[in-house]
PAMI-888843 format. One line per 4 residues: their letters; for each residue x, y, z of N, C-alpha, C. Coordinates in Angstrom, 1 decimal, m for minus. Layout:
A	X/Y/Z/X/Y/Z/X/Y/Z | ...
This chain:
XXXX	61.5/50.3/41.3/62.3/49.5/42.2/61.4/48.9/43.4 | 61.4/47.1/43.8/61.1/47.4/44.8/61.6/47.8/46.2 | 59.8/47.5/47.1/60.5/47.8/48.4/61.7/47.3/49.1 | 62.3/47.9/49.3/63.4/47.1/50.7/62.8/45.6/51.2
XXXX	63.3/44.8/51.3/62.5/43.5/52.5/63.0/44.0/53.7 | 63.0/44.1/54.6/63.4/43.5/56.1/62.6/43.0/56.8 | 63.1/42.3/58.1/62.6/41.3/58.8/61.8/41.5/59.7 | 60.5/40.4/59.7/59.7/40.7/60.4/59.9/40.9/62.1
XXXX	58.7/41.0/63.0/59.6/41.0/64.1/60.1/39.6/64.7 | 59.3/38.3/64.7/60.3/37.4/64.8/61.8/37.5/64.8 | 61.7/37.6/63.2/63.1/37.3/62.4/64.3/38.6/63.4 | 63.3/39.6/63.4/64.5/40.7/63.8/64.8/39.9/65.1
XXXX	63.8/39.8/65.8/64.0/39.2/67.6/65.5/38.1/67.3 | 65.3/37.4/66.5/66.2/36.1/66.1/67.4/36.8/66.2 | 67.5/37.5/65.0/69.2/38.1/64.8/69.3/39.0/65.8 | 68.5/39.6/66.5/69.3/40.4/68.1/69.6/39.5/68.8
XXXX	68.8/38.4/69.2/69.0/37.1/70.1/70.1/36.7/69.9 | 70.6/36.8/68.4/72.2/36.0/68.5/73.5/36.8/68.8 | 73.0/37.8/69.0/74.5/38.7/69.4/75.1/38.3/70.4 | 76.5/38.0/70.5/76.9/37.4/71.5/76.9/38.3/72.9
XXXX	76.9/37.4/73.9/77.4/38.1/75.3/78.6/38.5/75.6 | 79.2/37.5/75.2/81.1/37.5/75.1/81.5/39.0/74.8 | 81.9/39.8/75.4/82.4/40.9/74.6/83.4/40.9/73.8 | 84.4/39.7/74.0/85.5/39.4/73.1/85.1/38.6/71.6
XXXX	84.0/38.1/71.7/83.2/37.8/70.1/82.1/38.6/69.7 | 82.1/39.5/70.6/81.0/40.9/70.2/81.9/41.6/68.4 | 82.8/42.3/68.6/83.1/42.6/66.9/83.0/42.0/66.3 | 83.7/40.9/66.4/83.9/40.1/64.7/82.6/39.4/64.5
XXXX	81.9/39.4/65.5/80.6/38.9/65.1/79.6/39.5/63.8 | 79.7/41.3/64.1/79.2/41.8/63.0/79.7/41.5/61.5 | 80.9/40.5/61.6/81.8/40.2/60.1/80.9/38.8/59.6 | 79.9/38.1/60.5/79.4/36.7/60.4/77.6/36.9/59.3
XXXX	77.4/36.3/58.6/76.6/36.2/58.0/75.3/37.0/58.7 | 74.8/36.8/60.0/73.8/37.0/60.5/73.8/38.4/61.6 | 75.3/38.8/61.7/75.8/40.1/61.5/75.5/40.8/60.3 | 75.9/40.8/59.4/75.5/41.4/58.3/74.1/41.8/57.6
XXXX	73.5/40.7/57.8/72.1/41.2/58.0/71.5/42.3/58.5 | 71.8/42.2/59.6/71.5/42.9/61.0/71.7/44.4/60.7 | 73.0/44.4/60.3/74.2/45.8/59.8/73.1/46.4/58.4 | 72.8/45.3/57.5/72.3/45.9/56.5/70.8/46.7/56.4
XXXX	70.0/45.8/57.6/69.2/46.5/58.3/69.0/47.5/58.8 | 69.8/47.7/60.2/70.3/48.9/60.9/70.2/49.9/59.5 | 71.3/49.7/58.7/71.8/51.1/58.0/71.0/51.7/56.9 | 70.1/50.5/57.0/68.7/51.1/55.7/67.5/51.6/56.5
XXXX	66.6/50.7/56.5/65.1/51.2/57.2/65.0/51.4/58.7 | 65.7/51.2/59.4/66.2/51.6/60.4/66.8/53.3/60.7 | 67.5/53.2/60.0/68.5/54.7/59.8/67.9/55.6/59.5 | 67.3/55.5/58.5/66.1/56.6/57.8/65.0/57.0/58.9
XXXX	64.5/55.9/59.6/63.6/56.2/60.3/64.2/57.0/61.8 | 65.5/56.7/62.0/66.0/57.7/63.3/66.5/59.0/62.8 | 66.7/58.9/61.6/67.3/60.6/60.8/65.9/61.5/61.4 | 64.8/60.4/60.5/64.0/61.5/60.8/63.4/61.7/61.6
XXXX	63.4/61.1/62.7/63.2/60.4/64.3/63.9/62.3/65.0 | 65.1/62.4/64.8/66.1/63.2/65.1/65.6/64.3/64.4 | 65.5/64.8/63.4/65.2/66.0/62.7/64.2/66.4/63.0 | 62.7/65.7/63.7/61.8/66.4/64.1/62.0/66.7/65.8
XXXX	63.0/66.2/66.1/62.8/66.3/67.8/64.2/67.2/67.9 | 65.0/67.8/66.9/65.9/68.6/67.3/65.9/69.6/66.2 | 65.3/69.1/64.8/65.5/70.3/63.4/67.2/69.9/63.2 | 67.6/69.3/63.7/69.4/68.8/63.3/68.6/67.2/62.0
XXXX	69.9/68.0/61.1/69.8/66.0/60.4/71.3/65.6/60.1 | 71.1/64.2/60.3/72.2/63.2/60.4/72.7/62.7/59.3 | 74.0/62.2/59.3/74.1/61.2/58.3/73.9/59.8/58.7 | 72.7/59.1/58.0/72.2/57.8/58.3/73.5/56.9/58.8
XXXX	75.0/57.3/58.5/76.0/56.5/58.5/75.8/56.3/60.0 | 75.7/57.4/60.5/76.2/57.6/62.1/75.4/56.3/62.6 | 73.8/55.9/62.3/73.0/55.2/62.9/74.0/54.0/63.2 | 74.4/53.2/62.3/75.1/52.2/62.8/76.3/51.7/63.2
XXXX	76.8/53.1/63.5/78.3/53.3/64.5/77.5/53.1/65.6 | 75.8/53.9/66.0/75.7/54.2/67.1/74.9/53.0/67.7 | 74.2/52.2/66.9/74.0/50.9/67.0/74.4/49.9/67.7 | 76.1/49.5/67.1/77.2/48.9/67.1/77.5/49.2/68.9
XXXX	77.5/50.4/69.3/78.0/50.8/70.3/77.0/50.5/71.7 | 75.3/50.7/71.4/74.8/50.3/72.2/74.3/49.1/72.6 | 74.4/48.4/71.5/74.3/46.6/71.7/75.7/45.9/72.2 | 76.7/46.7/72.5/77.9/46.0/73.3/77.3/45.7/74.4
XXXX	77.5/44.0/74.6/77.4/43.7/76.1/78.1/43.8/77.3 | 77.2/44.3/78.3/75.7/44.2/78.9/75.2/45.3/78.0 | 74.0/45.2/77.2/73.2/45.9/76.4/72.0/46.4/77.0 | 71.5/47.2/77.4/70.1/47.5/78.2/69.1/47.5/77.4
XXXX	69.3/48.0/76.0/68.7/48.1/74.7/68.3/46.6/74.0 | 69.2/45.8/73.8/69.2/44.1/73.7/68.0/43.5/74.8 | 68.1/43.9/75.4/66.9/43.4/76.7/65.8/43.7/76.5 | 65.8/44.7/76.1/64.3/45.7/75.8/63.9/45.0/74.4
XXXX	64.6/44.9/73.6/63.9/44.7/72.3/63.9/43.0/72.3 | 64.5/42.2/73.3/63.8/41.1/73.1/63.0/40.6/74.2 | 62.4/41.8/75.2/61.3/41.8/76.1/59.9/41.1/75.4 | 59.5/40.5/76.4/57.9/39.8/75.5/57.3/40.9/75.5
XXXX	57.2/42.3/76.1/56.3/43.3/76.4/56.2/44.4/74.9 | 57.8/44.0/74.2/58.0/44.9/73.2/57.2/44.6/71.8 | 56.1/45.1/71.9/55.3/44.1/70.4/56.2/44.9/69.0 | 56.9/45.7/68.9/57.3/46.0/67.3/58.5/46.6/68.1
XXXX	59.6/45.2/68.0/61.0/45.8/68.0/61.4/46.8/67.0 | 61.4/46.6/65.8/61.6/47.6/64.8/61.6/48.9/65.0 | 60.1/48.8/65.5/59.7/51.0/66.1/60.5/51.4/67.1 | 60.9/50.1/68.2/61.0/50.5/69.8/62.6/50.4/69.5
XXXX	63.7/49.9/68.3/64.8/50.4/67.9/65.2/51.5/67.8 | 64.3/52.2/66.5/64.3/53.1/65.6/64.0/54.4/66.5 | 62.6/54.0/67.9/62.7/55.2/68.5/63.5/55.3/69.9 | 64.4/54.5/70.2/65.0/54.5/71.5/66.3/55.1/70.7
XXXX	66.7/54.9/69.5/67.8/55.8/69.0/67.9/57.0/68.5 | 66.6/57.3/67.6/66.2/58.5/67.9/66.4/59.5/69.0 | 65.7/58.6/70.4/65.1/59.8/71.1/67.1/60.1/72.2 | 67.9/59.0/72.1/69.4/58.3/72.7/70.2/60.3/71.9
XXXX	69.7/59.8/70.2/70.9/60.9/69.8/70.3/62.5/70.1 | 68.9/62.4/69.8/68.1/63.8/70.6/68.7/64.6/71.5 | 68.6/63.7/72.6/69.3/64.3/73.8/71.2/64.3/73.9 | 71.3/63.4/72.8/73.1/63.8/72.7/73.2/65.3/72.4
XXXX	72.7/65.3/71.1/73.1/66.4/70.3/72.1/67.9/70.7 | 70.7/67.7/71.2/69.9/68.9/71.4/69.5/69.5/70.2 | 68.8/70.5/70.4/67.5/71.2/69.3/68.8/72.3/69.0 | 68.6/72.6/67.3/68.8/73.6/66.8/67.6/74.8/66.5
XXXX	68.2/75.6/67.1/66.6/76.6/67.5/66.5/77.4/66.5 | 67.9/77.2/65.4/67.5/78.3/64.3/66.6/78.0/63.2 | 66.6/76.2/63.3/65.6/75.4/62.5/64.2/75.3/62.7 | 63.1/75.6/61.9/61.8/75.3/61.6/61.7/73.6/62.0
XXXX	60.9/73.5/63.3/61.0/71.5/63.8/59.6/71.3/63.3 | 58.9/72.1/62.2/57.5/71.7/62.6/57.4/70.5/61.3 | 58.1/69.4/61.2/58.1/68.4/60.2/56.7/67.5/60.6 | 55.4/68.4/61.0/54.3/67.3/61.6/53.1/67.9/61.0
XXXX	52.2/67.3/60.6/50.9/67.4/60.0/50.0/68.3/60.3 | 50.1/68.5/61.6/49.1/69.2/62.4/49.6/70.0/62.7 | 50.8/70.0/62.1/51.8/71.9/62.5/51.5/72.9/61.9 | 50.7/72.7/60.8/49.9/74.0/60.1/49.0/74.7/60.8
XXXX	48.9/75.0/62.8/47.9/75.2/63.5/49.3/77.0/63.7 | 51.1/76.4/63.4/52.1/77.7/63.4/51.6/78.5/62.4 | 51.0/78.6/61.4/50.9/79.2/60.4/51.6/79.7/59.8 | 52.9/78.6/59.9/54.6/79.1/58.9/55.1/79.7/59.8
XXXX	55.0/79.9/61.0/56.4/80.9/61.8/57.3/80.1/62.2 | 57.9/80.8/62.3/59.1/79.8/63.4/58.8/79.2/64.6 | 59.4/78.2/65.0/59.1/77.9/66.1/59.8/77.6/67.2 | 59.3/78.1/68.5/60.8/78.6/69.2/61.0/77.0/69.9
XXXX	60.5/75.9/70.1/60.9/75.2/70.9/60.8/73.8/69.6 | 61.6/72.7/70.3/61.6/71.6/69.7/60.4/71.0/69.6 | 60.1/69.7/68.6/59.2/68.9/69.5/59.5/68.1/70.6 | 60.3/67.7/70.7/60.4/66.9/72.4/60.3/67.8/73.3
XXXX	60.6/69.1/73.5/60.0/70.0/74.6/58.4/70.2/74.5 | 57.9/70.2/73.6/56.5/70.2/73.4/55.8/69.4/73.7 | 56.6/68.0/74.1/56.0/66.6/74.2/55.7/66.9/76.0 | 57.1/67.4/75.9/56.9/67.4/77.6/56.4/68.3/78.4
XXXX	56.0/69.2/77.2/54.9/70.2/78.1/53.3/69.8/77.7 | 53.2/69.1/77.1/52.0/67.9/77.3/51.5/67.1/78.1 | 53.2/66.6/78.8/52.6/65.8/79.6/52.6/66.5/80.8 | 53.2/67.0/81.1/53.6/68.4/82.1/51.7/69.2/82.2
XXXX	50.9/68.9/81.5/49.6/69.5/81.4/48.6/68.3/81.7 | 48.5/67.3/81.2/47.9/66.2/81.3/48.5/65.2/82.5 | 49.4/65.4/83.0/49.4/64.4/84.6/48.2/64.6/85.2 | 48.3/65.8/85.8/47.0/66.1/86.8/45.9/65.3/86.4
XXXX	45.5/65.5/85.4/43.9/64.4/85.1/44.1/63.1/84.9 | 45.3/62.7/84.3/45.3/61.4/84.8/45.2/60.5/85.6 | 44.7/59.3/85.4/44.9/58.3/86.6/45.8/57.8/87.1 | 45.9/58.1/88.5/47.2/57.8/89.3/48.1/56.3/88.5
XXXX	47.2/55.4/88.3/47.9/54.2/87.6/48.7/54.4/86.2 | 47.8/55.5/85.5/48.4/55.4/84.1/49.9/56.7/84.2 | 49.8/57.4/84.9/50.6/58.6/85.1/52.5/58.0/84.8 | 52.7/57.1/85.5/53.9/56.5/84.8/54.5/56.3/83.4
XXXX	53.4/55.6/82.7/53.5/55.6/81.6/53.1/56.6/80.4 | 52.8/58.1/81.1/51.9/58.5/80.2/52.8/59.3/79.5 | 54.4/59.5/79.3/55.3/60.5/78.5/55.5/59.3/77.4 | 55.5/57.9/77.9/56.0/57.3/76.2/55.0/56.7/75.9
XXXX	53.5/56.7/76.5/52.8/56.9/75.2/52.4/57.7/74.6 | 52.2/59.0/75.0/52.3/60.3/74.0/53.6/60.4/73.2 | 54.6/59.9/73.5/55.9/59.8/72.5/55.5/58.9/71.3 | 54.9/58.3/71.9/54.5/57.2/70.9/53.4/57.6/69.8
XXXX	52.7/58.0/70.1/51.1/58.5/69.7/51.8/59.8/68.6 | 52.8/60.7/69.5/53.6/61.7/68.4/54.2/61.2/66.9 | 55.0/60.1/67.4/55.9/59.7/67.1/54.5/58.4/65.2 | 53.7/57.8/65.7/53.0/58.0/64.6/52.5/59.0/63.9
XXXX	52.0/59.8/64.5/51.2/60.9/63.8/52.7/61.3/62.8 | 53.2/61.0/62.9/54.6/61.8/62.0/55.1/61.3/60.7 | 54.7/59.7/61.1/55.0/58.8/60.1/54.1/58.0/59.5 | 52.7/58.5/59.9/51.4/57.9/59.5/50.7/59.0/58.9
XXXX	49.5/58.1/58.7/47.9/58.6/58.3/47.1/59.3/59.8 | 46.7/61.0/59.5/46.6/60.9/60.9/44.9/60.1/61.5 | 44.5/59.8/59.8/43.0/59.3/59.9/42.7/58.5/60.5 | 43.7/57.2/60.3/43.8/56.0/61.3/44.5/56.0/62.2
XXXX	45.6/57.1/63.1/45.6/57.4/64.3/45.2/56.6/65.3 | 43.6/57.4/65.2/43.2/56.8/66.5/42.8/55.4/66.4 | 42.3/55.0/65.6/42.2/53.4/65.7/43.7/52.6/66.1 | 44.6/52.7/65.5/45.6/52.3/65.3/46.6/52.2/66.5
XXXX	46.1/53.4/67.6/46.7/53.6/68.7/45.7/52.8/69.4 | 44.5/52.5/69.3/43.5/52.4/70.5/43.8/50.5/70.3 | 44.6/50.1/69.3/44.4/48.9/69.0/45.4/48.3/69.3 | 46.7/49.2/69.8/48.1/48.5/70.1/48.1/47.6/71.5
XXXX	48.6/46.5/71.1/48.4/45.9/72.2/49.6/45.9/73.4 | 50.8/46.8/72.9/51.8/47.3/73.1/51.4/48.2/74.5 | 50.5/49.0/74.0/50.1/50.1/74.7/49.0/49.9/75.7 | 48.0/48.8/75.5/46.9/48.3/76.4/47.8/47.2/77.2
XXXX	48.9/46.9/77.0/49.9/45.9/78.1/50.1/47.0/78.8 | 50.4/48.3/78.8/50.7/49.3/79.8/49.5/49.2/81.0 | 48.6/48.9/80.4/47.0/49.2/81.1/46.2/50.5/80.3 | 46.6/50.6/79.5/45.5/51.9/79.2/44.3/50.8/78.3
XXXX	43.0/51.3/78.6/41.8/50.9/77.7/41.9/51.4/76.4 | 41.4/50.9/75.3/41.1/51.2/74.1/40.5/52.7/74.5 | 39.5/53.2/74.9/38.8/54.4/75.1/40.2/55.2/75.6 | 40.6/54.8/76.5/41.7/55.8/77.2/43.2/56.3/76.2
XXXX	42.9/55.4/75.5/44.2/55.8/74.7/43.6/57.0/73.6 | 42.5/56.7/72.9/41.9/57.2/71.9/41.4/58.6/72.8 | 40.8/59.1/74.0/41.1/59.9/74.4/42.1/61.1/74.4 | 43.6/60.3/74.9/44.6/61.0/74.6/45.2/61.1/73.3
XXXX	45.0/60.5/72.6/45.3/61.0/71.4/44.2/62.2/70.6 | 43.1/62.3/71.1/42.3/63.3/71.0/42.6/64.9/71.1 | 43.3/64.6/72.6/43.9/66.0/73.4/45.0/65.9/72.8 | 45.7/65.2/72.6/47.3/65.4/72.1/47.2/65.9/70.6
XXXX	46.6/65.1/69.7/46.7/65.2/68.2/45.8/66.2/67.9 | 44.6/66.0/68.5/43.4/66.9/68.0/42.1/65.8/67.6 | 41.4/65.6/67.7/39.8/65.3/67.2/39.9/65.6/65.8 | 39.2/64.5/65.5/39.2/64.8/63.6/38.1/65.5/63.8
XXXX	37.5/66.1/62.4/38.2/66.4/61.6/39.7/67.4/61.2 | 39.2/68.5/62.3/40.3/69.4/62.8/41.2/69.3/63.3 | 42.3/68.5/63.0/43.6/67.4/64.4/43.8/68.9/64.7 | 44.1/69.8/64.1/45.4/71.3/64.4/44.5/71.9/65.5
XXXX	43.2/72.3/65.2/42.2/73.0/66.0/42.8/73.1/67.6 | 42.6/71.4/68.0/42.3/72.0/69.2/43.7/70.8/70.0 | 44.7/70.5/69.4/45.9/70.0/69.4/46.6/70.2/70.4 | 47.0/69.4/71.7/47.9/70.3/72.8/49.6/70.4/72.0
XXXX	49.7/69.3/71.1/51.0/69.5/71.0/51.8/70.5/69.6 | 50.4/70.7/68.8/50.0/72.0/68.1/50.6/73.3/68.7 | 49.5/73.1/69.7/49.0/74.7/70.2/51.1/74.8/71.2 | 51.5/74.2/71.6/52.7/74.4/72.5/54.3/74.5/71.8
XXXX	53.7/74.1/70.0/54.8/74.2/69.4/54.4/75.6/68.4 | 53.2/76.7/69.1/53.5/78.4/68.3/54.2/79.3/69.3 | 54.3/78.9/70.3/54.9/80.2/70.9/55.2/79.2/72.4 | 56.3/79.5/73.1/57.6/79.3/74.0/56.3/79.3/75.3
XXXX	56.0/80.2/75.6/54.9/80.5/76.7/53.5/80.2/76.8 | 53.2/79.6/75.4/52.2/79.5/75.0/51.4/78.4/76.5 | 49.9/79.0/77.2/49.1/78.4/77.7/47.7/77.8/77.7 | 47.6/76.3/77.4/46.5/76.1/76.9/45.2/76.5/77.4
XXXX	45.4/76.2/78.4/44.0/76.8/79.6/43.4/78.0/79.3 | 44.0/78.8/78.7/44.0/80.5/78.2/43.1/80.1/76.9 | 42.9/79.1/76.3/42.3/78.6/75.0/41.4/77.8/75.1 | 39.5/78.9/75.1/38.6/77.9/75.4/38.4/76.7/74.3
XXXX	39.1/76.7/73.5/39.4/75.5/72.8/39.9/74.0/73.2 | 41.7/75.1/73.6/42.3/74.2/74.5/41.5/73.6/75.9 | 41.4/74.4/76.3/40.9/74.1/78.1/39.2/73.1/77.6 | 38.5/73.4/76.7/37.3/72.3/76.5/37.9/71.1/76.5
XXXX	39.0/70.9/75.4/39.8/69.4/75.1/40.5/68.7/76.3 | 40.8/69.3/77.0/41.5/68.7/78.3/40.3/68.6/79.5 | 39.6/69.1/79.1/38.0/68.9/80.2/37.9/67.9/80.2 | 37.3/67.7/78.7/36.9/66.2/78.0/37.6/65.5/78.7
XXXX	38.9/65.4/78.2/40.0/63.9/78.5/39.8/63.6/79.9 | 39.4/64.5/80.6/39.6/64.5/82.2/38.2/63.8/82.4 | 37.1/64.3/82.2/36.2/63.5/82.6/35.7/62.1/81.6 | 36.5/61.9/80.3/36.6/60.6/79.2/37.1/59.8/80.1
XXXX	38.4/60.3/80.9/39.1/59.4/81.7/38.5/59.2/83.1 | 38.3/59.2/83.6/37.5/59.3/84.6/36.7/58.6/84.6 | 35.7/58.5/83.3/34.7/57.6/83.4/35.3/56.3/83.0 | 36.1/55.7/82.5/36.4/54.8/81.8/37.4/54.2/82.5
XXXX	38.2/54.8/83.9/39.0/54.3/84.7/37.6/53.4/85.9 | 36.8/54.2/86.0/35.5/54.1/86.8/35.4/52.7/86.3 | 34.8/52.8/84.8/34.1/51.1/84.3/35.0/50.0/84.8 | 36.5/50.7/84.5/37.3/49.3/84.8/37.2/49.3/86.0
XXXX	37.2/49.8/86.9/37.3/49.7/88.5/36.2/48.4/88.9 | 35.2/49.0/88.2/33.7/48.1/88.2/33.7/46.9/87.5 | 34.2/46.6/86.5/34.5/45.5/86.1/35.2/44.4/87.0 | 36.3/45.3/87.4/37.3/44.6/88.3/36.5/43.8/89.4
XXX	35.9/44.6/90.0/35.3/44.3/91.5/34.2/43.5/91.2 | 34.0/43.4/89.6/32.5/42.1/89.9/33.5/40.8/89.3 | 34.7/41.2/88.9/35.3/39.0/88.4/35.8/38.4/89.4
């Protein structure tokens, strides 16, 4: 069989653009040709990708159905979400859909703690036990560790792009990771340098060859308490980042001050 088509981001930008403002032509809109698209989209490659969006950040799974009730509901105008995804800033509406609904039902429904969440590559660092916390609490005791060395500039942005950087690693190759993150132009519109991203993804994911080795979001998803500093593994890897970043905030400073 082939693949699914759906629409590139153009096309998707197009059919979000036409959803009306009107809230009184807001339903029957979804009944119009270019509704239906939209709907058929949502409920396929879309869906799938928030089920499992959801199942790694709570160990709960959905029925794909729900995606495009919940869809339906957040593109009623005034949409906050409609704004966002046809922002010039958003380079891959598709993802920034798939993971703003994910992370929307996450926090609806919360982690089932009697569930195994380690649906991630580099989770073979639990060595099959259980795991007491979700990954989105994991996320946020990452960032919760990594502020401090950050640069005051990037510190704002730095929970969604480790969400982001997770949020590949899950549904990618973790080989091309780092290139692939260092290359987003998504993510260098934040201000991070190619070096700086590839950094954190280093401390976050792990350094190849060993991503699990020296992993912060590994090491925070074997045990509730777990502290990385306590791990001269851990504590080397966040050295690094600290003085990777450091130096590379430095060059751009210097760049800056000679154009």
């Amino acid at each position: 069989m082939p693949p699914e088509p759906f629409p590139a981001a153009p096309e998707l930008r197009e059919l979000i653009a036409a959803i009306p403002s009107d809230p009184s032509a807001y339903g029957p809109w979804w009944d119009s040709p270019t509704g239906r698209v939209l709907a058929t989209h949502v409920g396929g490659r879309v869906a799938r990708a928030v089920v499992r969006g959801v199942r790694v950040r709570t160990g709960r799974w959905l029925e794909p159905e729900l995606v495009l009730g919940l869809v339906v509901e957040a593109f009623a105008p005034p949409s906050q979400l409609v704004r966002g995804l046809l922002s010039s800033a958003t380079g891959d509406p598709d993802a920034y859909l798939s993971r703003s609904l994910a992370n929307a039902l996450a926090r609806e429904i919360g982690p089932d703690r009697s569930i195994d969440t380690t649906e991630v590559r580099w989770g073979a660092a639990t060595g099959g036990r259980a795991v007491p916390i979700s990954l989105a609490s994991a996320i946020e005791a990452v960032c919760r560790e990594l502020l401090p060395v950050t640069p005051r500039r990037l510190r704002p942005t730095l929970a969604e792009v480790v969400d982001q950087i997770v949020d590949r690693a899950i549904d990618g190759s973790l080989s091309r990771l780092h290139t692939r993150t260092a290359l987003d132009e998504r993510l260098r519109r934040l201000g991070w340098s190619c070096d700086q991203l590839r950094a954190l993804v280093n401390v976050v994911i792990g350094a190849r060859p060993d991503h699990a080795r020296a992993s912060l979001v590994a090491g925070f998803l074997t045990r509730e308490e777990w502290r990385p500093r306590e791990s001269p593994v851990h504590r080397a890897a966040i050295g690094a980042y600290a003085r990777r970043m450091a130096r590379s905030e430095a060059s751009i400073a210097r760049v800056s001050a000679a154009a």
